[in-house]
N, C-alpha and C positions, 0 to 999 in steps of 0.2 A: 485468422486475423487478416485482414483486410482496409485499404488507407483509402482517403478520400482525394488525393491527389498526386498528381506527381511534382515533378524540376527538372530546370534543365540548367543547371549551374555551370559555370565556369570556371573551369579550374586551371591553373597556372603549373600545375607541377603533375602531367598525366601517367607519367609513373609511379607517381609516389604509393608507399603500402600504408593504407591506413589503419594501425593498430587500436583496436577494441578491446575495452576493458570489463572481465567478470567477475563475479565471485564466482566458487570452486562448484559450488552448491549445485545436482541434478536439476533440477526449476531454472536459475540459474543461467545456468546452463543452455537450456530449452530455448530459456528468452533469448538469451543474445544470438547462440547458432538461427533463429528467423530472424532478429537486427539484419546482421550480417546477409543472409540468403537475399530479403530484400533489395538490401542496397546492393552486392554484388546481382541481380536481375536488371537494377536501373542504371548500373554503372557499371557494364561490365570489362571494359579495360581499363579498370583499379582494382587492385588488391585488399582483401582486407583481411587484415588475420584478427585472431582469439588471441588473449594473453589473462591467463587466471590470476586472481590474489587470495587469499585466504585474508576474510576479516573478522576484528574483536568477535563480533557477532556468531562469525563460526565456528571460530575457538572455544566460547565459553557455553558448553551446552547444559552446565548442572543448575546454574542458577536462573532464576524467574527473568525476563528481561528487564521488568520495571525496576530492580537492584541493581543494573550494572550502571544506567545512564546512558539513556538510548539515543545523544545526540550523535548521528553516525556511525551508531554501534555496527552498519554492512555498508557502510560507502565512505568511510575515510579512508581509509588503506588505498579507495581506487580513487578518490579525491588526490591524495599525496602523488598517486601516478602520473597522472593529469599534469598538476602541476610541476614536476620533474621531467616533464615529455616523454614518459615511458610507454606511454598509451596515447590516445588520441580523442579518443570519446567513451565513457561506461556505457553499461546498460543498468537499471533497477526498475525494480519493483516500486513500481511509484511510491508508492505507499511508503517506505523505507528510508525516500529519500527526504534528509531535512529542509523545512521550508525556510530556513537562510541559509546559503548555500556561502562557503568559503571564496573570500577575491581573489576574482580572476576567472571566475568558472559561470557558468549559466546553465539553467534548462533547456537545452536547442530545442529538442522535440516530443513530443507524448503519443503512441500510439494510439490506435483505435482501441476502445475501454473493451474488454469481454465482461461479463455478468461479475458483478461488484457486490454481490451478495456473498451473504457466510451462507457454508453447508451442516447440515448435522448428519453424524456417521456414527453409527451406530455399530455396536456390538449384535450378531449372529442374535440373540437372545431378543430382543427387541426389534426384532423388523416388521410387530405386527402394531407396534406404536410410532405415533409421530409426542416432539417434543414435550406437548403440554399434556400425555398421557403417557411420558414415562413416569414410572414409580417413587414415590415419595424418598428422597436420603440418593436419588442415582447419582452416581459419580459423571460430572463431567468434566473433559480434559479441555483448558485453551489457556494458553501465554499470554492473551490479549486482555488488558484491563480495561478495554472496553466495551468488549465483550464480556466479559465476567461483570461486568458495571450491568449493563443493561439486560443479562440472565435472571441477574438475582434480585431487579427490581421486579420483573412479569413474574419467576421462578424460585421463590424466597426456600423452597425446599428442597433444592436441591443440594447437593456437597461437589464442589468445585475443586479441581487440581491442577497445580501447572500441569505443563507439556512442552518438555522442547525436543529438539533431535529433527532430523530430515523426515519429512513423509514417510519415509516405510518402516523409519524405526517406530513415530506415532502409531501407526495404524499396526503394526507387530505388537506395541504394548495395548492396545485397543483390543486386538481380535485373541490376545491372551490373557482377557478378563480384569489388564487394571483399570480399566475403565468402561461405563457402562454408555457412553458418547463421546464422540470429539468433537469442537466445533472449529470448521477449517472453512477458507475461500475456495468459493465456488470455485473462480478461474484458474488456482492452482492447481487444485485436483485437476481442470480438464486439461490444462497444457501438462500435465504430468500422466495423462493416458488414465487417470482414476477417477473418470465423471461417473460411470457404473456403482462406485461408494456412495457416491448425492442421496442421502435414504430424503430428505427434504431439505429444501431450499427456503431459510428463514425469510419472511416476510418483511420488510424495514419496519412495519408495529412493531418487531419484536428487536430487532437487532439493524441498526442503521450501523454503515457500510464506514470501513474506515477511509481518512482523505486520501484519494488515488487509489483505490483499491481496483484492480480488474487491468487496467494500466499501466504502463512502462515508462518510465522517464529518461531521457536519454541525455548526461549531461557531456559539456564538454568546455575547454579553455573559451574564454570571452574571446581573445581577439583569432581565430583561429575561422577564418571567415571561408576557407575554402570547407572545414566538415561543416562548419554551422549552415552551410546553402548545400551541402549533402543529405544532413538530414533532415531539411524542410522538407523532402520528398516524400519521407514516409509520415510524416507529422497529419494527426488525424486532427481537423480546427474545431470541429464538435466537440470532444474529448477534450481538447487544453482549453476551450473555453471553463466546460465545467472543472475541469483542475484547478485552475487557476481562481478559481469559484473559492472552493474547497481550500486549497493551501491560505487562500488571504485571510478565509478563516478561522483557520488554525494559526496561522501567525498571528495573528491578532491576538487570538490570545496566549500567545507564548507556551502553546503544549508540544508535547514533542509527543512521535508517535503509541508510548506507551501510557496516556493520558486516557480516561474515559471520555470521548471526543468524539460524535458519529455523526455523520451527515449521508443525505442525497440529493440530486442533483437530479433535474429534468431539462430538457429543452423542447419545446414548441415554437419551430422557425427560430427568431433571433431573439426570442423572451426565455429567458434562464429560472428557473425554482430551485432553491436552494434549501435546503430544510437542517437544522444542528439540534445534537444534543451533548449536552453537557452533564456527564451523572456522577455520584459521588463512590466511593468503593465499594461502599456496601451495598448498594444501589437504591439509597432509599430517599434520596433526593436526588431529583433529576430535570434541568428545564430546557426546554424544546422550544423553538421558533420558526419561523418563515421567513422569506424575502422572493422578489423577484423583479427583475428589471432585463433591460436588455443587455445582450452578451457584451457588446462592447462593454460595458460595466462590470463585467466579471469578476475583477478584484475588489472595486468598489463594495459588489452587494457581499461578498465575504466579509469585508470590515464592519458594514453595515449589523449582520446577524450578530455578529462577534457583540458588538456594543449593546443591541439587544438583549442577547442574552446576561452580558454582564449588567443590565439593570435588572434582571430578575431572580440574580445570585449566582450567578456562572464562576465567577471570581474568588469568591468565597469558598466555597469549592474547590477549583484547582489549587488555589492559595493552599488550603489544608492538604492536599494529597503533595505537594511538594513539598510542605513540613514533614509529613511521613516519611515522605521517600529518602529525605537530606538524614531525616534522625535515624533510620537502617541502614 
């Protein structure tokens, strides 16, 4: 990981220990100890420590996610720290974090994105196929309903299963035959040492990338203006352009991350491409669009697609899978 800039902020209290907030979670984990290594290289007569939390999210490993109510299902517990001052700033997985965020708190900054692509991992048995010539009825594993949305529009043969638990429990029940693929993010697998698993890297035809995926979001209290000019330093502005893209998007249309919701994102200099889809559970409607304008606009051309889409049945859509999900 690597940032496209630095700071040279001014701080008022050159003691102070700036406490960082995680989940417990190996990945995790990963992200924040480089947060941290960063900013202690840019600031190195401050302090910064770790301080873990366990949340809902990694409490409840037996049920699907789209049943619990995934507004904050892994960043409320460190949302509540925050606001108690028991911490100072989280780290998440962008992806993770909800696009309206609790008063008081803001997005300071988003790292540099790594490869926002899903992977497909495959089972020993199958390493002499890629996806669209595994065998008719193969089991494959992913938590993600939007992923599972836009599998089973291209892949209507296949038999799909959850999957939760940490990376090596997946890939333990993967390489013990209950499943015959897993579909996971590229960039976790590599910051978790498992890029050698990548058997293929889906193509966005097949699987567009969920909002912020590859990404790290780094939130912290609004008025707290000595971390918020801390961590402009590591804030990558390519990367929060298209996030910012992305999340206006998805606000727009009121999904929360376990939504079938995918987008990607280009930039060529200061003109942004932004591409969504919208698919239904089963995957058998599905509508897709474009936009592109310049970065300043970033939110803008998100609301933009957003209303697109909902003139081409986007709404109808989410509408019914939030009937479903309220009636289980």
């Amino acid at each position: 990981m690597t940032q496209s800039h630095l700071a040279s902020p001014t701080i008022k209290s050159p003691n102070r220990t700036i406490r960082i907030g995680s989940r417990k979670s190996q990945l995790a984990l990963i992200q924040t100890y480089w947060v941290q290594e960063q900013l202690q290289k840019r600031f190195p007569n401050l302090t910064f420590e770790v301080h873990t939390m366990s949340t809902q999210g990694d409490k409840i490993l037996d049920v699907a996610l789209a049943k619990i109510g995934d507004k904050g299902l892994f960043t409320k517990e460190l949302e509540l720290g925050m606001l108690s001052q028991e911490i100072d700033f989280a780290v998440h997985s962008l992806k993770d974090l909800p696009t309206r965020l609790p008063e008081g708190l803001v997005l300071a900054a988003v790292t540099e994105r790594e490869n926002p692509a899903d992977a497909l991992v495959v089972h020993k048995k199958h390493l002499d196929k890629q996806i669209d010539t595994l065998p008719e009825g193969a089991v494959i594993g992913t938590s993600s309903l939007r992923r599972l949305a836009q599998l089973r529009h291209h892949f209507p043969h296949f038999t799909f299963k959850d999957v939760r638990g940490n990376l090596n429990t997946r890939m333990a029940r993967l390489d013990d035959g209950e499943y015959d693929a897993l579909i996971l993010a590229v960039a976790g697998l590599e910051r978790l040492g498992m890029g050698a698993r990548i058997h293929q890297v889906l193509p966005t035809e097949l699987s567009l990338y969920a909002v912020g995926q590859g990404a790290l979001g780094i939130e912290c209290r609004a008025d707290d203006l000595e971390v918020l000019s801390l961590l402009k330093a590591i804030e990558h502005v390519p990367t929060r352009d298209r996030a910012l893209a992305e999340r206006a998007f998805l606000r727009e249309l009121e999904g929360g991350c376990q939504v079938p919701i995918g987008v990607t994102t280009h930039l060529d200099g200061n003109t942004l491409m932004l591409t969504g889809i919208v698919a239904s559970v089963d995957g058998q409607r599905m509508v897709k669009d474009t936009v592109k304008g310049a970065t300043v606009r970033a939110e803008q051309l998100g609301i933009q697609l957003a209303q697109k889409l909902r003139q081409q049945g986007a709404q109808e859509i989410l509408s019914e899978i939030f009937q479903t999900v309220q009636r289980n």
